[in-house]
C-alpha positions as CSV (number, residue, x, y, z in Angstrom):
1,X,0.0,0.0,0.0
2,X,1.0,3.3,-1.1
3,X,1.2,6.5,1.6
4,X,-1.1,8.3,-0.7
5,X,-3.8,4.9,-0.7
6,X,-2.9,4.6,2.8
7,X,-3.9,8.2,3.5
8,X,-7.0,7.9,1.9
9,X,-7.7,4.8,3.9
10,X,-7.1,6.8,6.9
11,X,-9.1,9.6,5.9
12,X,-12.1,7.4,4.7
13,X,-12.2,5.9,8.3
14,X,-11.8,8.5,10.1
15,X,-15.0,10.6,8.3
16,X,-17.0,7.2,8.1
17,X,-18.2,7.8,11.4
18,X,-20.1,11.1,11.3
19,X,-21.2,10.1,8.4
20,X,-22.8,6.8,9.6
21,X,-24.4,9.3,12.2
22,X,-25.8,11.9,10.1
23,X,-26.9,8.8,7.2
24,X,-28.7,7.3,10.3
25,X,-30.6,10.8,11.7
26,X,-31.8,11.3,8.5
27,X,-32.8,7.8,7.8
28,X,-34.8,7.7,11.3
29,X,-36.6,10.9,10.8
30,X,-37.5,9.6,7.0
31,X,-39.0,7.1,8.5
32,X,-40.8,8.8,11.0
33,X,-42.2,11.1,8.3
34,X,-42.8,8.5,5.8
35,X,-45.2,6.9,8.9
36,X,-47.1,9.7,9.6
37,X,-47.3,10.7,5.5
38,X,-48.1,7.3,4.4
39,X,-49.9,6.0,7.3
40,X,-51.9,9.5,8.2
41,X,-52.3,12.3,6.0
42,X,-52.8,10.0,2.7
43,X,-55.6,8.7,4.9
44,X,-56.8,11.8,5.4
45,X,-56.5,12.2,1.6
46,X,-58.2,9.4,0.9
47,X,-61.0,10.3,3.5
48,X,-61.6,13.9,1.7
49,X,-61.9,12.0,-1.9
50,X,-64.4,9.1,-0.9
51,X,-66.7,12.1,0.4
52,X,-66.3,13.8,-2.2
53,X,-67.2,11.2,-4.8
54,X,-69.9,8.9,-2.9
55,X,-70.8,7.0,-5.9
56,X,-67.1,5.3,-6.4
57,X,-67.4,4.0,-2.7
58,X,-66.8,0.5,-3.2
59,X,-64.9,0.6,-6.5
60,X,-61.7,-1.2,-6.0
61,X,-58.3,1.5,-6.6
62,X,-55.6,0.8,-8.8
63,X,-53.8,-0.2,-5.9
64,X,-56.0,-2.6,-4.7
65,X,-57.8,-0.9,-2.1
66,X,-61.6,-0.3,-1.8
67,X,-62.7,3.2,-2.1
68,X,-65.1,4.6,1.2
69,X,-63.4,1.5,3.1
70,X,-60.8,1.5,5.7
71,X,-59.8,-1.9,7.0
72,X,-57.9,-2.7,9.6
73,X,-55.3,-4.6,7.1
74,X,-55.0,-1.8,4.8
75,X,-53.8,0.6,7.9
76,X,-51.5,-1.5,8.5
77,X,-49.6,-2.1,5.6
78,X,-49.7,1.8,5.1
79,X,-48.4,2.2,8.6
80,X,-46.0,-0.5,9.4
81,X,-44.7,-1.2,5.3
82,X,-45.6,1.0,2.7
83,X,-44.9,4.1,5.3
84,X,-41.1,3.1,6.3
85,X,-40.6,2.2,2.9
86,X,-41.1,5.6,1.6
87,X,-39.7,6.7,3.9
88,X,-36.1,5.0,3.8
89,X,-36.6,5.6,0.3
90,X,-37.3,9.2,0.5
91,X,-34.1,9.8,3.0
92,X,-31.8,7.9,0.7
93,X,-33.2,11.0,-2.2
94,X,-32.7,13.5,0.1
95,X,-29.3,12.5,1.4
96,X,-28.0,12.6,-2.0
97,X,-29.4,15.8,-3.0
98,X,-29.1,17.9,0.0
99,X,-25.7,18.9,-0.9
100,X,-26.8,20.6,-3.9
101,X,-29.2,23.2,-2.1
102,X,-28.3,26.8,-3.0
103,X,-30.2,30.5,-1.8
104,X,-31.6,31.5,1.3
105,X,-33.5,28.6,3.4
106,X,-37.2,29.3,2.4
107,X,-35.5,28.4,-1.2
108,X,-33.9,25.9,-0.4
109,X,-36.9,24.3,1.4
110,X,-39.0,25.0,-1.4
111,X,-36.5,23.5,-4.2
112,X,-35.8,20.0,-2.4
113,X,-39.3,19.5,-1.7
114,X,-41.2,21.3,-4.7
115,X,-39.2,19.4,-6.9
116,X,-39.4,15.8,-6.0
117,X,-43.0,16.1,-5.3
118,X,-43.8,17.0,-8.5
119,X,-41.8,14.1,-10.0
120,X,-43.3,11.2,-7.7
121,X,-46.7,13.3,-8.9
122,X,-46.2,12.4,-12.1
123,X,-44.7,8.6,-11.7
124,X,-48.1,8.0,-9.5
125,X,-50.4,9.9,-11.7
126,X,-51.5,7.7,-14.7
127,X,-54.2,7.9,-17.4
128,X,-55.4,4.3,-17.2
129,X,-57.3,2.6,-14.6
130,X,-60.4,4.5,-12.2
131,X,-58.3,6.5,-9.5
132,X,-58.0,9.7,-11.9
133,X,-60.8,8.7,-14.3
134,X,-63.8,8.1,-11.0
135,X,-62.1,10.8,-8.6
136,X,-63.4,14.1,-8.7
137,X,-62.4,17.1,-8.9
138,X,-59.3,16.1,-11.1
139,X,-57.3,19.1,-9.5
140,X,-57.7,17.8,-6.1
141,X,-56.7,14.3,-6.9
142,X,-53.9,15.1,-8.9
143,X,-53.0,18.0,-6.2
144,X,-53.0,15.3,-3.3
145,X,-50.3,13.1,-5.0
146,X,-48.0,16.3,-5.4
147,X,-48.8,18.0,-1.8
148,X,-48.2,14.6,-0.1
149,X,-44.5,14.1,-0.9
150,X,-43.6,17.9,-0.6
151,X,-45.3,17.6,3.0
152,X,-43.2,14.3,3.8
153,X,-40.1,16.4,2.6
154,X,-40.9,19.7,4.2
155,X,-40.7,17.5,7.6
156,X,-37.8,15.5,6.9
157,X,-35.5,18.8,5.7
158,X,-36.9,20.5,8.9
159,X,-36.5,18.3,11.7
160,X,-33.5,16.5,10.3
161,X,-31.4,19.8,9.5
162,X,-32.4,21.0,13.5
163,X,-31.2,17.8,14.9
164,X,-27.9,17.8,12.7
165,X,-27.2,21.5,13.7
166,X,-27.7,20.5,16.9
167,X,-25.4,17.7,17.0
168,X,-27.6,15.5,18.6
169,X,-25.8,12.3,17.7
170,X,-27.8,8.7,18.0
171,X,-26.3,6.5,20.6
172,X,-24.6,3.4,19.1
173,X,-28.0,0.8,19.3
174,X,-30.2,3.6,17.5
175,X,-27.1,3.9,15.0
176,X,-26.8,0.3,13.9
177,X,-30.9,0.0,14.4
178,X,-30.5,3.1,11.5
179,X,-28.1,0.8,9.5
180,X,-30.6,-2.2,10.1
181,X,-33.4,-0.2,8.4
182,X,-31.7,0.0,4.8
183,X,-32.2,-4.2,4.6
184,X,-35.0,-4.0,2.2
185,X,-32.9,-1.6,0.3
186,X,-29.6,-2.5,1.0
187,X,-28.5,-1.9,-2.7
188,X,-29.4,1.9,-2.3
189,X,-27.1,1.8,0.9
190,X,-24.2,0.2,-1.0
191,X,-24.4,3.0,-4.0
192,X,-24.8,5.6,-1.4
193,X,-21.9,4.8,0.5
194,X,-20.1,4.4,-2.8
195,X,-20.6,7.7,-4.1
196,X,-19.6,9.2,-0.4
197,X,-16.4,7.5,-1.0
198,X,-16.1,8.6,-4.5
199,X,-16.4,11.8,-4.0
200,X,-13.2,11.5,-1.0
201,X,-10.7,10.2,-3.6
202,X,-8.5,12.8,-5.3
203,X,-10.7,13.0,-8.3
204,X,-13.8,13.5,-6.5
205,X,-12.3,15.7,-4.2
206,X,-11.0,18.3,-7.7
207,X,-14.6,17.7,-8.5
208,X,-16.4,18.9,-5.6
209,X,-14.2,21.8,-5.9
210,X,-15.3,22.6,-9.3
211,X,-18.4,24.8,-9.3
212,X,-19.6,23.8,-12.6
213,X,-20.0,20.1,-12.0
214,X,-22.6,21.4,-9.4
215,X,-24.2,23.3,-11.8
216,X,-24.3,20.6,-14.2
217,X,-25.9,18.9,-11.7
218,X,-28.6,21.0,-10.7
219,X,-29.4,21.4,-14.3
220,X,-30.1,18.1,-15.0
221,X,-32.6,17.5,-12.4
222,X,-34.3,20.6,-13.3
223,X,-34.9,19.3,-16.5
224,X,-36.1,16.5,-14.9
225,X,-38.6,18.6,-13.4
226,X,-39.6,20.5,-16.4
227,X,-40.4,17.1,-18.1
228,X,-42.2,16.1,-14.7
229,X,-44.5,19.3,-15.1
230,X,-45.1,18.9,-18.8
231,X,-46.2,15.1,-17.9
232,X,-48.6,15.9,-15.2
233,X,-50.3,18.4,-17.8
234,X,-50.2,16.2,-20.7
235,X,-52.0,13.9,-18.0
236,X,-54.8,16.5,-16.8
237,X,-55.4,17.5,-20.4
238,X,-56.2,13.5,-21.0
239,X,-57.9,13.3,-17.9
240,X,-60.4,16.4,-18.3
């Protein structure tokens, strides 16, 4: 081993650590939100349309649920899978794009959740099936499915970024318990830690350092979000 790899090594180690602990805060707070997203307001959500549009109670969703009904078995796959799932999932997002935040907070805030929402509106919001074709009004519907990830986002940026300024770190059982959670989705962890460490090597490091790369960056997913808006019209326009 070289003294330059051997450095690295060193360095890698010794920044592994807080790392771990800020990877696990926001992954525990994800979580939380994605709970209380998934498992709560989308109920709510779901509430406001089925009294809204009476005649489609008992119309099976394109998700398999029964519209007007709420079971006790539906709850809890919201609130004990499909909630930490999204959640974990969403942190994972967020962990790799809070770097590129730029402005004062309230933009900030805005950017990293106004943009994601409106993509995951878009993947969710389809043409086909009864959800968007039976619910009414089609504003709402389609406004649900875009305010419901930019609410889980506006929590997870604000309570994660407090405890992080803070630097309340997790004792060591709620640290690997914050490892634990990324089973399901262990592959995301893996290319999460990779890039970290990518971005620590020399080349990474003349990368960070390099403004434009950012910028590059930040374009890109922009333009993922112009083609995310243009979508969810295209998709209204159908719908209506």
């Amino acid at each position: 081993m070289t003294a330059g790899s051997g450095r690295l090594a060193q360095d890698l180690r010794d920044a592994a650590l807080p790392a771990a602990r800020t990877l696990v805060t926001i992954t525990l707070v994800g979580v939380g939100c994605g709970i209380l997203t998934v498992g709560g307001l989308s109920r709510l959500a779901m509430l406001l349309l089925a009294e809204l549009n009476l005649a489609a109670t008992g119309v099976t969703s394109d998700d398999g649920f029964v519209m007007g009904q709420f079971t006790l078995s539906g709850s809890l796959n919201l609130l004990l899978i499909a909630g930490p799932l999204f959640g974990v999932l969403g942190a994972g997002f967020y962990i790799a794009l809070r770097g590129l935040r730029i402005g004062p907070g309230w933009f900030q805030l805005l950017s990293i959740s106004l943009g994601p929402a409106v993509v995951v509106g878009a993947i969710i919001v389809h043409t086909t099936g009864v959800d968007f074709r039976l619910l009414e009004p089609l504003w709402l519907t389609i406004g649900l499915f875009v305010l419901l990830p930019a609410a889980y986002v506006v929590m997870l940026s604000v309570v994660a970024e407090r405890l992080l300024a803070h630097r309340i770190e997790p004792p060591q059982p709620v640290l690997v318990l914050g490892l634990l959670i990324w089973a399901p989705l262990f592959p995301g962890l893996v290319l999460l830690a990779a890039g970290w460490a990518a971005l620590r090597t020399t080349t990474g490091a003349r990368i960070r350092a390099r403004p434009l790369a950012a910028w590059m960056a930040r374009g890109l997913l922009t333009l993922v979000f112009l083609a995310a808006v243009a979508d969810l019209v295209r998709d209204y326009r159908t719908l209506s």
